[in-house]
N, C-alpha and C positions, 0 to 999 in steps of 0.2 A: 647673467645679463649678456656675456659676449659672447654666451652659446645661444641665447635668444637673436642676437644682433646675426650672428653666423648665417641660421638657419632662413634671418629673412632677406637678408641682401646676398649672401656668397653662394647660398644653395641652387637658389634657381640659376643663376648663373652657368653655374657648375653644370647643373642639368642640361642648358642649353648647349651649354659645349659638347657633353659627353653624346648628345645623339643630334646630330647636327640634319638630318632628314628630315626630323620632327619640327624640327623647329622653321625648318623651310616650309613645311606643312601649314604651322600654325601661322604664319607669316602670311602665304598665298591667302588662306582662308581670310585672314584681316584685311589683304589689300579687297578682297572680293565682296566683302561684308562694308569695307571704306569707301568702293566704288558708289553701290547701293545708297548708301547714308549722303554720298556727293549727289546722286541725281534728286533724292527729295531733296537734299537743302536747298539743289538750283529751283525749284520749285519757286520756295521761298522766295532766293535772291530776285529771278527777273520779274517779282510782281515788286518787290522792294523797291526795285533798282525804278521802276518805271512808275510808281505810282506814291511810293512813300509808306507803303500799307503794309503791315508786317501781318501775311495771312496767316491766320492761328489756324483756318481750314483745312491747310494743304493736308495736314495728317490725312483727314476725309477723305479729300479728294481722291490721292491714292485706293483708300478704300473703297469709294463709290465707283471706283472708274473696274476695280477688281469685280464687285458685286455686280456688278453691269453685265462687264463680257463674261462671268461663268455663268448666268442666270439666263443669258441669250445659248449661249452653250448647251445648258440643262432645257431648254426649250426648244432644241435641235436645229438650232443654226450651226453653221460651218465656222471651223477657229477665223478666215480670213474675213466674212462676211460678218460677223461678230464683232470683230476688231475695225471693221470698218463703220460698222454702228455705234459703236460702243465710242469712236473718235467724234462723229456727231452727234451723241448725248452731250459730253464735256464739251465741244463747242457750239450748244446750245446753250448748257450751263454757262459756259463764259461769257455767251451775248445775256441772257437771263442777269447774270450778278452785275454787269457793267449797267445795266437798265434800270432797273429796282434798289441794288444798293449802293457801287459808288456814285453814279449821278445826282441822285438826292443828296449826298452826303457831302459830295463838290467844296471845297475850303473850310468844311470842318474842322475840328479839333483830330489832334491822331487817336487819339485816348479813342472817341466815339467812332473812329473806323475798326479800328483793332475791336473795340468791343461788337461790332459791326459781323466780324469776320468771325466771333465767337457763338454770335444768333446763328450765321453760316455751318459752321461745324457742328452744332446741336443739332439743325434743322436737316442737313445733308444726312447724318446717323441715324435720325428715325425715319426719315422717307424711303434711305436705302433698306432697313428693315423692314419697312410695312411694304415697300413693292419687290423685295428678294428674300425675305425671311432672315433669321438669327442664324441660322445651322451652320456648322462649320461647316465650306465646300470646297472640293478639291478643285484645283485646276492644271489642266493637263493641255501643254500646249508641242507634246513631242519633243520634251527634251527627257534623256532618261536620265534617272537619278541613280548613277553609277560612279563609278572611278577608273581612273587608271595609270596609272606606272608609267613616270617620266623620271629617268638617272635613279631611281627608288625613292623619290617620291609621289606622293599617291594624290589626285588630282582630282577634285568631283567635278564631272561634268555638265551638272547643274547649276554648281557655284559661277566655275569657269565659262558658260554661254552666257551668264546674269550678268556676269561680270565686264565681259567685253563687250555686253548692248550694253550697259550701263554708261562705259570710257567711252564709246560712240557717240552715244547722246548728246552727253557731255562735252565732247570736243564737237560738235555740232554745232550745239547752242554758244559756246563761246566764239567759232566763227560766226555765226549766224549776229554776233552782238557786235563784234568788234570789224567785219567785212561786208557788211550788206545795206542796201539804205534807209531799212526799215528799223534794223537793229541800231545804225547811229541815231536812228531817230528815237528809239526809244533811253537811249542814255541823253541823248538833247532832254528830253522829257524830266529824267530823274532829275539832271542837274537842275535846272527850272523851269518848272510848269507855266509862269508867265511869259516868260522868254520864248518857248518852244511855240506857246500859243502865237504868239506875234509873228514869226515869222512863216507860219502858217499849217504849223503840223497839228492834226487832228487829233486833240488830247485821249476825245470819247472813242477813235477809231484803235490808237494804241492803248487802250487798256485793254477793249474785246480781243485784240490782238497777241497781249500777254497774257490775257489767264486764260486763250485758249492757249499759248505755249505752255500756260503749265497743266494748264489739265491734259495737254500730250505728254510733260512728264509725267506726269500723275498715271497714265494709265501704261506707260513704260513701269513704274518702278511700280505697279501693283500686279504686271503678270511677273513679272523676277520674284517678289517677293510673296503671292500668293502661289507659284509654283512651288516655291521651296516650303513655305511654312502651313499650307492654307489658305484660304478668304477666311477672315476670321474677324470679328470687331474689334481685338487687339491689335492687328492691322494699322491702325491708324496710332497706336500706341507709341508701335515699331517704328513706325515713320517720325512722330516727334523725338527719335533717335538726334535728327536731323538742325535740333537747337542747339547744342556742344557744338556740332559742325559748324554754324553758322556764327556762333562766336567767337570760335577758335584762329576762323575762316578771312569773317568780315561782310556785314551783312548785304554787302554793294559788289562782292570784289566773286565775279566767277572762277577764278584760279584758285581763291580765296576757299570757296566751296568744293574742290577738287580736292587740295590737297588738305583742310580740314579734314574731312573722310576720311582717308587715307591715315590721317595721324590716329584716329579715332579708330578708326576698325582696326587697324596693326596692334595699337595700343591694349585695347577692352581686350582680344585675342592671348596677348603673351600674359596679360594680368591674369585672366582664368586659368588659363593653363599651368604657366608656372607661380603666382602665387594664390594663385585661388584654396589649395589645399591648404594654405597653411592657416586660412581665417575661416576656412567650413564652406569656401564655393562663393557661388553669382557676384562676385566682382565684375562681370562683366557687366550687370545691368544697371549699376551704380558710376562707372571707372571714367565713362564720358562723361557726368554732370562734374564729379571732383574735379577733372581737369579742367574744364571749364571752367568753374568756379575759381581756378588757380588764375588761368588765364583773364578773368575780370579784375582780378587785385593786381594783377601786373603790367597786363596792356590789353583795356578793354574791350579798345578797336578792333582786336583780332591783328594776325598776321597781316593782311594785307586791307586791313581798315586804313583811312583817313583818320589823323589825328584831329580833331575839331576844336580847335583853340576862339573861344568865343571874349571880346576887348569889353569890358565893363566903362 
């Protein structure tokens, strides 16, 4: 028992110590992979944050927004001309979903928008199929997928370009929420829809507003993540990575989504590497829900959630 006990808690340890490159390896690679996992949550958060709608699409999105620009690509447009189309698909989509589905649905129940955003994410999967095909596609947007040698650690420069558009974005949009006047309007909005309405802010104009911000993250974190992996219909899989985050996070709280990632990609990383051998591997694709799940029984909110204490 205490050589069982040994092997699972003092071994890896031990490993970490003894080659201390590696484990800065595996580390970089988590914050890079935490990055990515932060820019789909934000997805999530600014429609959250502005409408109350927890979109189960975003996964999609990412992926339609990847299927988009390599399909214009493979039909020989140019990467920048592509990228520029491929930004007014998504915000045609976003005028399209603010038209058709939240307006109609206007003080409904949440239950019937969340299920709302579930006909979305069914509907967006076979469209993007019947107008771009199943095949896995590559996309190549000029970055190589090399490495190199910083103090003897070894750096992919794939990872590392994904990575810091990703913290750009990302420290973007959280200016853009917390310094702009569009952005105070859209947390005027979260806090109260009637309120916001009263004093004159255009409810139907800030929603077309945020789900085209996230259909721009959507189409950021589907060439980072379709450059590294494929366009692939797992794609959208990879992106519901993005739930652990948002809980861990706080479904309202942008920092909140930052530094979720961040726990989550470092985390899944040192689990596979260092105890993934000892239970037979893919720790990694499991290691975000456990935690998660730990984090609901202790503090639901998330790190930087509101605590909501409701008076009977």
């Amino acid at each position: 028992m205490l050589d069982l006990l040994y092997s699972v808690l003092i071994g890896p340890l031990r490993d970490m110590g003894s080659a201390p490159a590696f484990l800065v390896e595996v580390i970089i690679g988590g914050l890079a992979a935490g990055l990515m996992y932060s820019l789909v949550a934000l997805g999530f958060v600014l429609i959250y944050k502005a409408s109350g709608v927890f979109n189960f699409a975003q996964g999609v999105m990412v992926l339609f927004a990847a299927l988009t620009l390599v399909g214009l690509m493979e039909r020989g447009a140019p990467l920048i001309l592509a990228l520029l189309a491929t930004a007014a698909v998504m915000g045609a989509l976003a005028f399209a979903i603010e038209r058709v589905v939240l307006r109609p649905l206007v003080n409904q129940e949440q239950i019937i928008l969340f299920m709302a955003t579930i006909g979305l994410n069914f509907f967006l999967e076979g469209f993007g199929e019947l107008a771009w095909g199943s095949d896995v596609k590559r996309l190549d947007v000029g970055i190589p997928d090399s490495s190199f040698i910083v103090w003897g650690v070894q750096i992919n420069r794939l990872e590392m370009t994904a990575a810091l558009t990703a913290g750009v974005l990302v420290a973007v949009m959280a200016v853009f929420f917390q310094r702009t006047r569009i952005g105070r309007a859209l947390r005027a909005v979260a806090d109260d829809h009637e309120a916001a309405l009263s004093i004159g802010i255009p409810l139907n104009t800030i929603w077309i507003v945020v789900w085209s911000a996230a259909g721009l993250v959507a189409i950021v974190a589907g060439i980072m993540w379709g450059a590294k992996s494929g366009v692939q219909f797992s794609l959208s899989l990879i992106a519901l990575k993005a739930l652990p985050v948002l809980i861990l996070g706080g479904f309202t709280s942008v920092p909140g989504a930052i530094v979720g990632g961040l726990i989550i990609g470092v985390g899944e990383k040192i689990a596979e590497v260092y105890w993934g051998p000892l239970v037979g591997g893919a720790i990694e694709n499991w290691f975000a829900y456990v935690l998660a799940l730990a984090f609901l029984l202790v503090r639901p909110q998330g790190l930087f959630g509101e605590k909501i204490i409701e008076r009977v």
